[in-house]
C-alpha positions in Angstrom: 7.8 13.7 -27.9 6.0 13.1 -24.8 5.8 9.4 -22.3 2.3 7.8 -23.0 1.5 5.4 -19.9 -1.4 3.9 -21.9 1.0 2.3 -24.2 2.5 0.0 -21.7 0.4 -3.4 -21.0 3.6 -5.0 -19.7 6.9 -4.6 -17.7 8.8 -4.9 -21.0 7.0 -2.3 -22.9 7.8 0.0 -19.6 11.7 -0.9 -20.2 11.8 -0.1 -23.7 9.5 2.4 -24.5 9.7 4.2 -21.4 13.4 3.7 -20.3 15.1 3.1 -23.2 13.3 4.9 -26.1 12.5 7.7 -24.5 14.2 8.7 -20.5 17.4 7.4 -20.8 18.3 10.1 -24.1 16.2 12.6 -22.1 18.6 12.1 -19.7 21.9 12.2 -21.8 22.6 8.8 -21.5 24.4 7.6 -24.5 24.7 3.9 -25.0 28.0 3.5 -23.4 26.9 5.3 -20.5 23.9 2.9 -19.5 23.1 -1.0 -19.2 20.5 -3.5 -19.2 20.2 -6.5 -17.0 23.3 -6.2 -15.5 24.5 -8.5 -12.7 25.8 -7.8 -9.4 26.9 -10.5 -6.9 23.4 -12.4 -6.2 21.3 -9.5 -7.5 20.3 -8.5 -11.6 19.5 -4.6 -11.8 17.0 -3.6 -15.0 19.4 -0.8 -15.6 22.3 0.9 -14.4 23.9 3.9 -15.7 27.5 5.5 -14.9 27.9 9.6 -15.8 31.6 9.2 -14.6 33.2 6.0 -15.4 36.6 7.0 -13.9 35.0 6.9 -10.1 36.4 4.3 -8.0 34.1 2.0 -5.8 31.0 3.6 -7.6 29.3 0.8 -9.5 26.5 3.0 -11.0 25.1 6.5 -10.4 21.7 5.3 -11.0 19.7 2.0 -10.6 16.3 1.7 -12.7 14.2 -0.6 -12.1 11.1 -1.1 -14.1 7.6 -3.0 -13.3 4.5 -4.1 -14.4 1.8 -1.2 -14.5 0.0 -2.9 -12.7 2.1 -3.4 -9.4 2.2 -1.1 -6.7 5.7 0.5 -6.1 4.8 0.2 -3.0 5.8 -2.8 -2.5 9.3 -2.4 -4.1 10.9 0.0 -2.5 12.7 -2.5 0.5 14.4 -4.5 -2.4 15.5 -1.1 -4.4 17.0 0.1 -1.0 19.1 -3.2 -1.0 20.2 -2.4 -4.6 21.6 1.0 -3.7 23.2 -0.2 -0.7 24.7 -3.1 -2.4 25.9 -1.7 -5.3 27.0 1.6 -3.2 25.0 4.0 -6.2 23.5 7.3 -5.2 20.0 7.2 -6.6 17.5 4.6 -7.3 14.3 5.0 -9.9 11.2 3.1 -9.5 8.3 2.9 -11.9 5.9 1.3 -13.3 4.9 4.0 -16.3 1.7 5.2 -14.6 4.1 6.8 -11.7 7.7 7.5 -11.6 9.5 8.1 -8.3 13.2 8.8 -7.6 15.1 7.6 -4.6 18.3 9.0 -3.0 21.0 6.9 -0.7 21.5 8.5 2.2 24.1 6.8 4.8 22.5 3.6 5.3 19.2 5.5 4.4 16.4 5.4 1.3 15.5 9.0 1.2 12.2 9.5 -1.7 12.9 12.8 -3.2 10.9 12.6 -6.1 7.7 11.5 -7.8 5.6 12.3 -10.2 2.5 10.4 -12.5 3.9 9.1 -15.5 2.0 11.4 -17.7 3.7 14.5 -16.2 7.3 13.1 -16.7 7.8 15.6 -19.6 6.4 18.6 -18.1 9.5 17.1 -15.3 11.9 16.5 -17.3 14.0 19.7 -15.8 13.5 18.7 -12.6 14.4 14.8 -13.3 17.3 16.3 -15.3 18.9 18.4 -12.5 18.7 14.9 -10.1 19.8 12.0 -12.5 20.8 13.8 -15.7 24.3 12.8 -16.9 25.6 16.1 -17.2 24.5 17.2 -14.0 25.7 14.0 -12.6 28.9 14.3 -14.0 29.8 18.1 -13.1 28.6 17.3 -9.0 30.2 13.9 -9.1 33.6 15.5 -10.7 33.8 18.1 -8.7 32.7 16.4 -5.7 30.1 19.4 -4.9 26.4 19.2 -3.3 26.9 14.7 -3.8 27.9 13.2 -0.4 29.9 9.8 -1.0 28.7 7.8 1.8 30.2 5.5 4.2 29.4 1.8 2.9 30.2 -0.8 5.9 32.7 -3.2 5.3 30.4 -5.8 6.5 28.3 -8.0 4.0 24.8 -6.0 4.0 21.8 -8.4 4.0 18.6 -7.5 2.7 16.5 -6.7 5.4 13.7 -9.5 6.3 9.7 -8.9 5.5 7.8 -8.3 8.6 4.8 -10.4 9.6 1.6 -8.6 8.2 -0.6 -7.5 10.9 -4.5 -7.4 10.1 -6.6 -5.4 12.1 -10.3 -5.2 12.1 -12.7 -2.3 13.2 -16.0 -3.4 14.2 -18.9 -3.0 16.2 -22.5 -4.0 15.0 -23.4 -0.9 16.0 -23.7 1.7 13.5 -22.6 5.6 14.1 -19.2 4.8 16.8 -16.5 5.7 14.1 -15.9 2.5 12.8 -14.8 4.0 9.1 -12.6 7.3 11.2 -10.6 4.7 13.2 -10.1 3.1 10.2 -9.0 5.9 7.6 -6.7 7.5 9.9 -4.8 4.4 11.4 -4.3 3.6 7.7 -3.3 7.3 7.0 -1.0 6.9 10.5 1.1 3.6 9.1 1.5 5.1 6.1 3.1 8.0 7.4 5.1 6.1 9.3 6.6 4.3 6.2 4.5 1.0 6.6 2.7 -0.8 3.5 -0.8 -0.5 4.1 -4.0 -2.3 2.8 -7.3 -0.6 3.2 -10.3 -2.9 2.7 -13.7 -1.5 2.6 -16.1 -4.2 3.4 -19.1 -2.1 4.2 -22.0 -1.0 1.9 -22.4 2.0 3.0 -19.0 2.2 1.2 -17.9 5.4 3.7 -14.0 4.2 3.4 -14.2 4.8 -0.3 -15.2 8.4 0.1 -12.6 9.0 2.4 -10.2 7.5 0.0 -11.2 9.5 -2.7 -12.2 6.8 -4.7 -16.1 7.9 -5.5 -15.1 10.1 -9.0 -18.1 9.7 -10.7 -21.6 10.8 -11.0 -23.4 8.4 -13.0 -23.7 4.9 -13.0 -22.3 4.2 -16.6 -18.8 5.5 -15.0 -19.2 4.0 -12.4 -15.3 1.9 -12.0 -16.3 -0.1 -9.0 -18.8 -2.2 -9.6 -17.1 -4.5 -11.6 -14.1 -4.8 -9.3 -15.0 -4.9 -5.3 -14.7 -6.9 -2.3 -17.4 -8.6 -3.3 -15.9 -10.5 -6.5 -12.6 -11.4 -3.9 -15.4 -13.4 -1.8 -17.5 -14.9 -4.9 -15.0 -16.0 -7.1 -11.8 -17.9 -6.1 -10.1 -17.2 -8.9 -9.6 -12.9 -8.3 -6.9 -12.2 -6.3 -5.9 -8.9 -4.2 -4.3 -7.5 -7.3 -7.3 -7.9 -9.8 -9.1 -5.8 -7.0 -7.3 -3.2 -4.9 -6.9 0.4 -6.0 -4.9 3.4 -4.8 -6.4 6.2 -2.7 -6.6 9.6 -4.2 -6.3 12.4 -2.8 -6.3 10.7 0.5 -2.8 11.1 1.9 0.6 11.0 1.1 2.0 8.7 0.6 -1.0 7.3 -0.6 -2.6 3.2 0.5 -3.7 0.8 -1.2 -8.0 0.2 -1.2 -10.2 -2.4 -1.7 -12.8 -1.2 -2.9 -16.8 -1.7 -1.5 -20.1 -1.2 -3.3 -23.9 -0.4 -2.3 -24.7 -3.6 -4.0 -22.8 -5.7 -1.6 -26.5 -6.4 0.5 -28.2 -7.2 -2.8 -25.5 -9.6 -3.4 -24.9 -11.6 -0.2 -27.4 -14.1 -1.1 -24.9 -15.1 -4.2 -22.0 -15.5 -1.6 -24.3 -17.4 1.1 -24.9 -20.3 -1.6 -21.5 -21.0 -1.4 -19.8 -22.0 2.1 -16.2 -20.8 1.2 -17.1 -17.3 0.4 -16.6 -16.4 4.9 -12.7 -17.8 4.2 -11.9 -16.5 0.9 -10.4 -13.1 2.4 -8.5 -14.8 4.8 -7.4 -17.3 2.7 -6.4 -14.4 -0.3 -5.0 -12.2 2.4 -2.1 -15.0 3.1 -1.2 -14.7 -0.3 -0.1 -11.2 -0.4 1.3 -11.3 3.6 5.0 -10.4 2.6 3.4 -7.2 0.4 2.0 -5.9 3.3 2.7 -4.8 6.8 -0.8 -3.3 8.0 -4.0 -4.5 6.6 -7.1 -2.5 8.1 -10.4 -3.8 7.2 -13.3 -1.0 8.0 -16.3 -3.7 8.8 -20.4 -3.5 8.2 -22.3 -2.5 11.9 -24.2 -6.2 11.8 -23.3 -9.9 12.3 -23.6 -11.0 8.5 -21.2 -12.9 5.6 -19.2 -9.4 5.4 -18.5 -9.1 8.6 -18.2 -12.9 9.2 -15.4 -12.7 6.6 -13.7 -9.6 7.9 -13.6 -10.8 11.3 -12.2 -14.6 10.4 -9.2 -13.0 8.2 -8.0 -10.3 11.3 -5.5 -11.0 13.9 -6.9 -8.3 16.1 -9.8 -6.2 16.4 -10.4 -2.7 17.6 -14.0 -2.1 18.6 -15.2 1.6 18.6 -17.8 3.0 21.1 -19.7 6.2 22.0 -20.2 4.5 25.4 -24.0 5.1 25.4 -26.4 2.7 26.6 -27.2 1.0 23.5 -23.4 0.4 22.5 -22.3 -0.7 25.9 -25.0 -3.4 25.8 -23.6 -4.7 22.0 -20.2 -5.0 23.3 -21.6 -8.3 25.1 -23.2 -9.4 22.1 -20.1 -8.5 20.0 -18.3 -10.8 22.3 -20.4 -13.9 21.8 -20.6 -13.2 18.1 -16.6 -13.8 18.1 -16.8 -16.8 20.6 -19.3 -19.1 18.8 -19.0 -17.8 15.3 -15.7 -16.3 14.6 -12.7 -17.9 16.6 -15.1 -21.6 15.7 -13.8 -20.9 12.3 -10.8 -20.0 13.1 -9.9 -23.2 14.9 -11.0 -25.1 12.1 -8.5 -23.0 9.6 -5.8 -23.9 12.1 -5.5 -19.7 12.7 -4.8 -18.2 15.8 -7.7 -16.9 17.4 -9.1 -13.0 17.5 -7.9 -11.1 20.0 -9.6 -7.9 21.3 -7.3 -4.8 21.4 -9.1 -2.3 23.0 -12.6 -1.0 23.1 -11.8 2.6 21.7 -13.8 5.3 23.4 -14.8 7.5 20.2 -17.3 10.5 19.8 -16.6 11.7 23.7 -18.1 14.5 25.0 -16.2 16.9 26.3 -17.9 18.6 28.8 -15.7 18.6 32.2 -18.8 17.8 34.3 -19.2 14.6 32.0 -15.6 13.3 32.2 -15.1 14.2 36.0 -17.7 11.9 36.6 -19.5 10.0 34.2 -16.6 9.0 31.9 -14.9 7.4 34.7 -17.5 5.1 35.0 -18.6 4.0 31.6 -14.5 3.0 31.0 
């Protein structure tokens, strides 16, 4: 019998037909040995499961916690590490059916140690077996080999508090400074770093979507974007981030979450100009999902339209890109008055904090010694 993800629409059908029908005998869990909606102090744990009930101060071996298909783990893993700590278990699962991911408690520490799609949890089912199996639990845990037990403070341990989401926009209406580089890799950077990241493509060149791996196709009947893009967050008020954003493939790991663009964003801008709220929408959609996120990096079109209108009214900061050549060094000045009369106006009337100018990054530098002895110097 092998885990189909397609047959999960909801989080329930992920607890029972995932968890309970199928991993938790793969495991060797007998009834006795696991339990559903169990309550701990303030907290409720989808499942729990003890391989050696005669343990003391050990709660549960594992936590399980199960979401919608449709959620980003992401976005979960804070409040599982509060679990683990809490209830003092070792290890922690996290999935949604399309990916399953194992967590370890290290000291006061979440250390991910596994993860696989949810398609492949058969093929991993030694693997998963040797980590959170009963028996294997059981024979380390007895004999106290290759588990460390670790220090729990004494103190009452608080779940940690969200940080502020920061969202940074790269622009410059000129085209060819490394606007969509900047972007990729600072997203790529957090990430690595263990921050939740939100990649939005607002360009229609769409360059942050190839990066991303998120151009599969070849032809337009399979093409997945069109129906789900930036675009439909700004024309209708009724999609939300969720209905929109995708995971990068292929792009890093851990991977970010995307929002899509599309080559039919110019065609379309006349359909967003007709309606006055399409330049706050992102901003507006983008306070929704603040305590999801800790980064969000919006890779903006080279020109002083809707899109980037849009961008620039929902960032905090902005990071403008710049060969330093004669042609860029003369838009910065326009670039400037562009967020003086048009951007931070808006802002004021949203009640936001204005934008505020990181840094004009030096990109695409030659590096010729004669050229940064003395040129350089001069053009920073």
């Amino acid at each position: 019998m092998q885990f189909q993800p397609r047959s999960c629409h909801n989080e329930r059908e992920v607890e029972s037909k995932l968890i309970v029908q199928y991993l938790l005998p793969k495991l060797g869990y007998s009834s006795d040995n696991w339990y559903q909606e169990v309550s701990y102090g303030n907290i409720r744990l989808d499942f729990s499961t003890v391989a050696v009930k005669k343990m003391k101060n050990l709660s549960s071996c594992v936590v399980i916690e199960a979401k919608h298909p449709r959620e980003n783990l992401d976005h979960h893993v804070r409040r599982l590490g509060h679990y683990l700590m809490k209830t003092k278990s070792f290890y922690g699962v996290l999935t949604n059916g399309k990916e399953f991911r194992i967590y370890q408690r290290s000291q006061d520490k979440l250390k991910f140690i596994f993860c696989c799609q949810g398609e492949n949890i058969a093929n991993n089912l030694n693997k998963i077996n040797a980590l959170i199996g009963k028996e294997s639990l059981t024979k380390r845990l007895s004999t106290c080999q290759a588990v460390y037990v670790p220090k729990v403070s004494q103190s009452p341990i608080k779940e940690l508090p969200k940080k502020s989401m920061k969202v940074i926009a790269v622009y410059h209406h000129k085209g060819g400074v490394g606007k969509t580089t900047v972007a990729t890799n600072l997203a790529a950077a957090f990430s690595n770093q263990g921050k939740r990241v939100l990649l939005i493509d607002i360009d229609a060149q769409a360059n942050t979507i190839f990066a991303t791996g998120l151009i599969k196709f070849q032809f337009d009947d399979d093409d997945d974007l069109k129906d789900k893009n930036v675009f439909h967050l700004l024309h209708n008020k009724q999609i939300q981030v969720a209905d929109v954003v995708r995971k990068s493939q292929g792009f890093n790991q851990p991977e970010v979450d995307v929002i899509p663009s599309h080559i039919t964003l110019i065609e379309r801008q006349s359909d967003l100009l007709k309606k006055a709220a399409s330049a706050f929408r992102l901003a507006n959609k983008l306070n929704l999902v603040e305590n999801n996120y800790d980064f969000v990096l919006i890779d903006t079109p080279p020109s002083l339209d809707l899109y980037a209108q849009a961008a620039l009214i929902a960032a905090d900061s902005l990071i403008i890109p710049s060969d330093l050549k004669p042609f860029s060094n003369q838009g910065l000045n326009s670039v400037k008055n562009f967020i003086d009369e048009v951007i931070n106006s808006s802002k004021e009337e949203l009640n936001k904090p204005l934008l505020k100018i990181m840094v004009v990054l030096p990109s695409k530098i030659s590096t010729h010694h004669k050229y940064l002895q003395y040129t350089f110097p001069k053009q920073r």
